[in-house]
Structures are given as structure tokens and as C-alpha cells.
C-alpha positions, 0 to 999 in steps of 0.5 A: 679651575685650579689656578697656576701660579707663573712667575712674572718674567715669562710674560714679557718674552718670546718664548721660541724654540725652532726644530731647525731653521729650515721648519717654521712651524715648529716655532712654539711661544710656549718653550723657554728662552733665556729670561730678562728683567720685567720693567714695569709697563705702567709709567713706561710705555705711551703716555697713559692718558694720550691712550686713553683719549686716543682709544676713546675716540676711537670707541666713540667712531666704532660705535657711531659706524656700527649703530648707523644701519640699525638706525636706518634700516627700515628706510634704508632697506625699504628703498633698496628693496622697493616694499614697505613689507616689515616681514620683507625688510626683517628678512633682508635686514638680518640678512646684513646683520650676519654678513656684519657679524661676520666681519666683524667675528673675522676682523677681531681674530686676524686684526688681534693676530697682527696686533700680536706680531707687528703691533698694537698701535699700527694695526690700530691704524689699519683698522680705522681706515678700513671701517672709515672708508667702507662707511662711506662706501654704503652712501653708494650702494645700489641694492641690499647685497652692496650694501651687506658687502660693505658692512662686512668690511665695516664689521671686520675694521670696527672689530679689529678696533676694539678688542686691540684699544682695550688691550693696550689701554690694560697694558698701559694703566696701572693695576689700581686704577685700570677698572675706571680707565676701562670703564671710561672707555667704555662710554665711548661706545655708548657716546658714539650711539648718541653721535648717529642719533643727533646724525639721524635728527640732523640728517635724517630728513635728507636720506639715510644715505647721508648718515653713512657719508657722515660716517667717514669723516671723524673716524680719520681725525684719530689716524692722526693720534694712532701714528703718534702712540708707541708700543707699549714697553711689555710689547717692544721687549717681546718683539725684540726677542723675536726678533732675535730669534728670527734673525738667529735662524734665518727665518722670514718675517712672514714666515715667523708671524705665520708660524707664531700666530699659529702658536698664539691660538693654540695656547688658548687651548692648552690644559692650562688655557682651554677650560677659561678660554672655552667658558668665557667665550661662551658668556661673552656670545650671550652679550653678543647675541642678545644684542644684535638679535634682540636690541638692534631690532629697536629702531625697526620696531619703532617705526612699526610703532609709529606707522611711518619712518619716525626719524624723530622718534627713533633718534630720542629713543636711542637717545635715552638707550645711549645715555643708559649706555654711557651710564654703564661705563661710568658706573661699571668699574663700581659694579666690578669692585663692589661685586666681582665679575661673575655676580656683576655679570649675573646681574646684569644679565638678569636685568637685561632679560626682565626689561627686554621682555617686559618692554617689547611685550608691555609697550604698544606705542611710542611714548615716555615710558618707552624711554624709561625703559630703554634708559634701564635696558641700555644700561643692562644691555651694555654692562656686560661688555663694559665687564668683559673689557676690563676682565678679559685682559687679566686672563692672559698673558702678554704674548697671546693677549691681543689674539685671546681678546679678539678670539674670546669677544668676538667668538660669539660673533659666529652665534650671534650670526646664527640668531640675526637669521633666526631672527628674521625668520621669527620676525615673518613667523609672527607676522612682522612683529620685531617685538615678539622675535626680540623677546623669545630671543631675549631669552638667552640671557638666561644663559648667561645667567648659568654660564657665569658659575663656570668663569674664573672668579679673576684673572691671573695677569696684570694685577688683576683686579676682580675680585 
């Protein structure tokens, strides 16, 4: 795709033009006002390292809440549904799966939008408590659809999270050094997993239940750090100008956020946007739904391994897989500077496609080699959201980035749906067998292998850094 060159004021603007006051919908970001000077965001905005330390915590709850149900499954499901059945659990639990993706597909489009209009650190908020509250809200479910029900609103806050602490990290950090801030973050997500794996060795006994209560007290330790970030200095200047503008016509604040909201997600698609938007969404849909439909299945195939609920087991297993995650974000700014995005993307899903199959269809019992293989796959498995995190940022200017993030990363959430239920239908196919429905979906990574020819080689925004 032919690059086009923009020159760098436009990007801290709100590019409005209304027709009339009285016809919002005709506010468009993509018309021209007149320019002000671009302050660099680097030193001026919230302090970069309190982001840094804020958004990490953050990460390190998104992925202790979103990894609790995979960790207890089996036992969770078995009780709610009254049946040891694998084919049975299998069925039910992709089931809950998709309803999570669901919410968190939809939460990472509306949170990114509202992130774009009322604020990067507020809607940050908002999202904590959302997916805090309805953690603990699953201890009290009584049957699999309650239970499902609350995972939706978890996905929707958890989603949400995400995408806006990635964006305003980018936002805040120098171009030179962004790469390793966002990889560092990227350990969160990974340290997180490794917090539900010492909850289960420590609460695990006692019913899977209390992982979930567990689940609500940290997130809300980082509500505290959310209200003390301010706006990025890029974002204050953008707002203001639409600010202006709405109070030039007379237009209601809704009504502006409405109509512009709107106008974000078309510029994704114009002649410029449409061809990157398209084609990196498409990559980042393969992490997504590999992971979901192929590595989620882990700790339900280790009791399969083990013949019992395992609460040992499962917990080292997703010891060794998280270490391998974390090692991915420690090492992915490396992977990025040595080999650009799109072979650092290539790779790793290669590699994670030769260690999913090879595991699930090599091993038959729990055992060290087992975690040899999981430490590798975790590390594979992850790297390419450690890449997308730092890449995606790039591709997009200020006034859409937030609504490009969230759209593009999560987009594969609606795939990812589709193969949790597939899935499950592979798992009563093979007759419960959770390492035969991983493997033959494993196979999508090799999708992902060809979709990297058609991304751009870098961005365009932020100093971008790829190469």
C-alpha cells in the first residue's frame, strides 16, 4: 500500500465541519480547521512512568479475571451442569467462551469510542469497575447461563482496558524507547495468569468459586491510580478544539459524541485507511482465535490427563505457560527492532503452530515435558499481541487511534466466537478429546503466517518504530 505522507499538525486537531447547527451527522473529523501548534506529548502529558505503572496493574488484573474461568472450567461447569461428561462440559464451557468474546469484542469498540471523546483516563475507570464487579458477581451464579451472563460483562470491561492503557501508554512515551514500554507492559497480562495459577494452588481446594471472589478485590486498588492520570497533552488539545466547535453551533454534547464517534469509524475506511484496517485485523483475529479456541482448552485437557480435578497440576502447568508469557513481553521489543513486524509476526505464528500441534498431539500425561513445551508455546502464543501492541498505535492518527485500536484488536473477537463454538463441536466430535479439537484449530495460525505479506511494513504515527 502506497504510504501518504501528512503533515503533523492535523493530528492533534478536531478536524469538524458541520453543514448546519441544526445536522449533526454531518460533523465530519476528516474536514479541516484551522491548525495550532503541535507540542510534543512525550514529556508533557501524565507523568510516563505513573502510566506505565498504572497500566500495568491494570494488564496484570485483565489477565488474572479473564484467565479464572479457563482455569476452573472443568470443575466449575461440572458442578453447575451436574455431569462429569468431557463432551458435555466441552459443549457448555465454548458456550461461555463465546458469550466472553462477545463482550469483550463489543466493550473494546464502545469503551474505544468513548475513550476518544471523554477520555482516555475516565473511560479507563469505568472499565476496571465493570469487569471487577462482575468477577465477583460469577462466585454467585447458580446455573452455566448465569454464570456466561457475567463473563459477557467481564469480557466487555476487560476489553475496554486493554486496548485504551495501550493506547495512552504509546501516547505518552517517547518514540525511541516506546517499543520496551510496551513490552513491559505486555508482561502484565502474562503476570496476571501467573496470579489465578497461585489463586487456584491457594484457593483451589476450597471451590472455584473463590477464585472468582478473589477476582474482585485488586482490580479496584488501580481505580485509586486511574483518577490521578491526566489526559494526555495530544488529547486536551484535540478535545478542546471540539469543544469549540460544539459550542460555535450549539451542538449537544451527546449529539457530538455521537456524530463523531460515527465519523471515527468511517475514517477507518476510507481510501487511505480501508486496505491496513482490513488486513490487520484480520492477522490480529488469527492470535485471537487460536488463543481461545486452542490454548484456553489447556487446563480442561489437563484434567482429562490426569482423570480428576487436578488443582496441582493445572496450577504448574499455567505456571510454566505464564513464565513463557512474560518472557514474550520481556523479549518482545527485541523481536521487534531485530526483525520488523511483519517477520517477528510470521515467526511466531509458525512456532506457535508447530508447538500447539506437537503438544497435544505428543503428549499423553502430565509430566516435565509437558511444561517444556508449555514455557515455548506461551511464549509463541503470546508475542503476537505483545507485537500488535506496540504496532497498532502507529498506524493511526490521534483523533481515531483509541476507536482504530479497539476495532482492529478486537475485531477477531466475532471469529474468535465462531471457533470457541466450533470447538466444542470438535471436542464431542472426537469424543471429548480437548487435545484433537486444539490441534485441528491450531491450524489457523498458518493463516497468519500469509496474512503478514499484506500489513504495512510500519506505521506512519508517533515516530513509528518498526522497521
Amino acid at each position: 500500500m502506497q504510504t501518504v505522507s501528512r503533515p503533523p499538525a492535523p493530528e492533534s486537531l478536531a478536524h469538524v465541519s458541520i453543514e448546519s447547527s441544526s445536522e449533526l451527522e454531518a460533523i465530519n473529523l476528516a474536514s479541516t480547521v484551522e491548525p495550532v501548534p503541535v507540542i510534543s506529548t512525550e514529556m508533557s502529558g501524565p507523568s510516563r512512568w505513573h502510566v506505565l505503572i498504572a497500566t500495568w496493574l491494570g494488564g496484570v488484573f485483565d489477565g488474572m479475571d479473564s484467565s479464572i474461568f479457563a482455569m476452573v472450567l472443568f470443575p466449575a461447569l461440572s458442578e453447575l451442569l451436574h455431569t462429569q461428561s468431557h463432551s458435555v462440559v466441552g459443549q457448555y464451557g465454548s458456550y461461555i467462551i463465546a458469550l466472553f468474546m462477545l463482550g469483550w469484542a463489543l466493550g473494546a469498540m464502545i469503551f474505544g469510542a468513548m475513550a476518544d471523546h471523554i477520555g482516555r483516563a475516565k473511560t479507563l475507570s469505568i472499565t476496571i469497575l465493570l469487569y471487577a464487579i462482575c468477577t465477583g458477581l460469577c462466585a454467585v451464579a447458580s446455573n452455566w447461563w448465569e454464570l456466561g451472563i457475567c463473563r459477557f460483562l467481564v469480557g466487555a470491561g476487560i476489553g475496554g482496558e486493554m486496548g485504551i492503557g495501550a493506547v495512552l501508554l504509546s501516547e505518552c512515551w517517547p518514540a525511541k524507547s516506546r517499543v520496551f514500554a510496551v513490552s513491559a507492559l505486555a508482561t502484565s497480562l502474562g503476570t496476571g495468569y501467573l496470579l489465578t495459577a497461585w489463586l487456584n494452588l491457594s484457593l483451589g481446594h476450597l471451590g472455584w468459586r473463590y477464585l472468582f471472589m478473589a477476582g474482585i478485590v485488586p482490580a479496584f486498588l488501580t481505580v485509586y491510580m486511574r483518577f490521578k492520570l491526566r489526559e494526555p497533552e495530544e488529547f486536551v488539545r484535540l478535545q478542546e478544539a471540539r469543544d469549540k466547535e460544539s459550542a460555535r453551533t450549539g451542538a449537544s454534547v451527546w449529539g457530538t459524541i455521537t456524530a463523531n464517534a460515527s465519523a471515527c469509524f468511517k475514517e477507518l475506511f476510507t481510501k487511505e485507511n480501508c486496505q491496513k484496517t482490513v488486513s490487520v485485523a484480520a492477522v490480529a483475529s488469527v492470535a485471537i482465535v487460536c488463543w481461545w479456541a486452542v490454548i484456553a482448552w489447556i487446563p480442561a485437557w489437563i484434567n482429562q490427563l490426569t482423570g480428576d480435578l487436578a488443582v496441582e497440576q493445572r496450577s504448574h502447568a499455567m505456571f510454566t505457560k505464564d513464565i513463557g508469557m512474560i518472557l514474550s513481553g520481556l523479549l518482545g521489543g527485541i523481536f521487534i527492532k531485530k526483525l520488523g513486524y511483519r517477520l517477528a509476526l510470521g515467526s511466531s505464528f509458525l512456532l506457535a503452530f508447530a508447538l500447539s500441534y506437537g503438544m497435544f498431539n505428543t503428549v499423553h500425561e502430565f509430566g516435565p515435558a509437558l511444561l517444556c513445551w508449555l514455557v515455548a508455546l506461551g511464549f509463541f502464543a503470546h508475542l503476537p499481541f505483545v507485537i500488535m501492541w506496540t504496532y497498532l498505535p502507529e498506524l493511526y492518527e490521534a483523533k481515531v487511534r483509541s476507536t482504530a485500536f479497539g476495532f482492529i484488536y478486537n475485531a477477531g473477537r466475532y471469529a474468535a466466537i465462531v471457533a470457541a463454538l466450533g470447538s466444542g463441536v470438535l471436542i464431542q466430535t472426537f469424543g471429548g478429546s480437548y487435545a484433537m479439537a486444539a490441534s485441528t484449530v491450531s491450524a489457523v495460525y498458518l493463516l497468519g503466517v500469509v496474512g503478514v505479506f499484506f500489513i504495512p511494513a510500519k506505521g506512519e504515527y508517533l515516530g513509528a518504530v518498526g522497521h
